[in-house]
N, C-alpha and C positions, 0 to 999 in steps of 0.2 A: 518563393524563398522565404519571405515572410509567416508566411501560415506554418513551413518546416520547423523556422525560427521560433515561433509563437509556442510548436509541439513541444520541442526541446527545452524550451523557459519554463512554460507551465509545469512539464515532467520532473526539472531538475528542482523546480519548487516541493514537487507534492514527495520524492524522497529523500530531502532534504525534512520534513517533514516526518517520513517515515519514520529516520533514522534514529531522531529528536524523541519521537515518541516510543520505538523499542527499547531504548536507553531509561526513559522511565516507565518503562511498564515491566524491567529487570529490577525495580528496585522492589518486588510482591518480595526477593529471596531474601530481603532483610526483614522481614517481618511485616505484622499487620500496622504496628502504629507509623512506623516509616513510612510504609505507601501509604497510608491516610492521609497523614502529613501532606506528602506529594502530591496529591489527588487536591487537599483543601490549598495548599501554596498557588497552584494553578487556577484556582478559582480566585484568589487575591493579589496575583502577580498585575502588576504596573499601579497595583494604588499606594499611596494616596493620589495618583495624577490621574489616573482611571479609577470609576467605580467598582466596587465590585462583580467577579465574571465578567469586565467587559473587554479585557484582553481576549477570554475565549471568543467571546462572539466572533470580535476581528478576527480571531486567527480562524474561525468556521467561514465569515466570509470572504475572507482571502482564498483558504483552500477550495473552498465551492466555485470561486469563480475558474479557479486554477483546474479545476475537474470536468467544467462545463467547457473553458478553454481549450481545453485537452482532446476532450471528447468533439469539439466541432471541428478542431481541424484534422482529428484522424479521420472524420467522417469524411471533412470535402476534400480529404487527400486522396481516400482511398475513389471516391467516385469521379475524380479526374483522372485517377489510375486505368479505371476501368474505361471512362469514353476516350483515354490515346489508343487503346486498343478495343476497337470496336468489332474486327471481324476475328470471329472464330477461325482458328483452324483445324481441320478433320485431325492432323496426324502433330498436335504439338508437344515438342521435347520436356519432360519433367525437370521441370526447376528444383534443383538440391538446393537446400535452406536446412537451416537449426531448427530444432522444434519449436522452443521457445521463439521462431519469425514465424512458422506457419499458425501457431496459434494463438496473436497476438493479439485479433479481435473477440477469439473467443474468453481468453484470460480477461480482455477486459471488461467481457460483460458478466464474468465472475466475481470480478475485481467488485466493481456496479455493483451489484447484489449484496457482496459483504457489506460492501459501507452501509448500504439499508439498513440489513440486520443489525450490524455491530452499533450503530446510533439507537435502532431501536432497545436493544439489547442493555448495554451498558452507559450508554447516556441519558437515554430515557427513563431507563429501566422497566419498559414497559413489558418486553417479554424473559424478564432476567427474575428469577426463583424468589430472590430479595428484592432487589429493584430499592435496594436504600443508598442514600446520595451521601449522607452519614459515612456508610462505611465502606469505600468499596472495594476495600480486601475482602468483605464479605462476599459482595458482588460477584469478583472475581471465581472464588474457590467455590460459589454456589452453579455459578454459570459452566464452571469444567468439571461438576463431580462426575461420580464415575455412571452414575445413572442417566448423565444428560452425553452420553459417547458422541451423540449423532449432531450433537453441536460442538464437540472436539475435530470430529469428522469434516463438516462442513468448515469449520474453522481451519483448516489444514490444509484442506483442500484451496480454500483462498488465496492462503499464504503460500502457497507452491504455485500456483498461478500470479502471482504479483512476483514471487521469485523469477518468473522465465517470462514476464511483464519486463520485471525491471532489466534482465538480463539482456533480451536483445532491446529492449530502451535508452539503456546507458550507452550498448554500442552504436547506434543509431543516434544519437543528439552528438555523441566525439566525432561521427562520419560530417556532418551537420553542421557543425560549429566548425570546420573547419580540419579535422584529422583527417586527413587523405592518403596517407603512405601505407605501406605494405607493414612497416616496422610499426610504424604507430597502431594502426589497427589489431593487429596481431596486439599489440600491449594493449589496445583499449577494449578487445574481447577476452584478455586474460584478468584485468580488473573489472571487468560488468561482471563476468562471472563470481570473481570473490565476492564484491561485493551485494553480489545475491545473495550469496550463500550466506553470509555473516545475516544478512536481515532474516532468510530465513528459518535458519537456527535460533535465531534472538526470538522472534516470536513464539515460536514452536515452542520453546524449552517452557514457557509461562504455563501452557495448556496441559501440556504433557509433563510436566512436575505437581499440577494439581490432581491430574488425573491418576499417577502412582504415589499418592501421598506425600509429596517433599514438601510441597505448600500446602497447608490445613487451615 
């Protein structure tokens, strides 16, 4: 119960997170000096009682542990899943599930992979066209132009995968925490779902408005 517990904390942390950061990486539609703004506020937020960027640090290693958290008890969840059922059976009945349940492990090692890139990408700027800390509206609209598709591509694809991550995850922590009724479930798969879908359009719209010129 613990280690379920531990899943559901860590997960409600890291889209909690999510949401925080869709919210500012929607502010590209007000223009370049606004998200600059945004992007250097963030790097100054909590001083003068913090130095500067040292809010990010915290909030990179809060999230990181929130992600290793994540990741180790899906892991000993799922391998304790597997030794109560130890013996095969020749003729067993196919389990109906959501898509987003049966591909849970595989979204997340998509999931995995974005965060690589996207840090290496736009944090770093080590594989981002500018890679300047200065500006990163420029960042932005350089990293989704229309010649780099196959990083919009790959971007989309994340983001559809953390969509139907987060979808049967939200339902899964409300089962967890304690939602157990027919009525409640039934509304707590009706709001994982919205609220997929709002994160996935949030993000989406950033890539795919640079990519048909709304942001320049």
């Amino acid at each position: 119960m613990i280690l379920k517990i531990t899943m559901a904390v860590s997960g409600i942390l890291l889209v909690l997170f999510l949401y925080v950061h869709m919210i500012g990486n929607l502010k590209i539609f007000l223009g370049a000096v606004d998200f600059d703004h945004y992007a250097h506020w963030l790097r100054a937020l909590g001083t003068p009682l913090l130095p500067t960027m040292w809010y990010l640090w915290i909030q990179r290693a809060v999230l990181t542990l929130a992600v290793l958290a994540h990741i180790y008890t899906a892991a000993v969840l799922t391998i304790r899943a597997k030794k109560a059922r130890p013996v095969k059976y020749a003729h067993r009945p196919k389990v109906q599930g959501s898509y987003a349940a049966r591909t849970m492990r595989w979204g997340g090692v998509i999931v995995l992979l974005f965060i690589v890139f996207h840090i290496l990408d736009l944090t770093t700027g080590n594989l981002n066209p500018v890679g300047d800390h200065e500006h990163p509206y420029a960042n932005v609209v350089a990293d989704f132009a229309p010649e780099r598709w196959y990083v919009t591509l790959f971007y989309a694809l994340a983001i559809i995968s953390v969509g139907f991550h987060l979808w049967h995850g939200i339902f899964s922590a409300a089962r967890t925490l304690g939602q157990q009724t027919m009525k409640g479930q039934r509304r707590a798969k009706a709001i994982a779902l919205a609220l997929s879908l709002v994160l996935v359009v949030g993000y989406l719209s950033v890539p795919f408005a640079v990519l048909v010129g709304l942001v320049d």
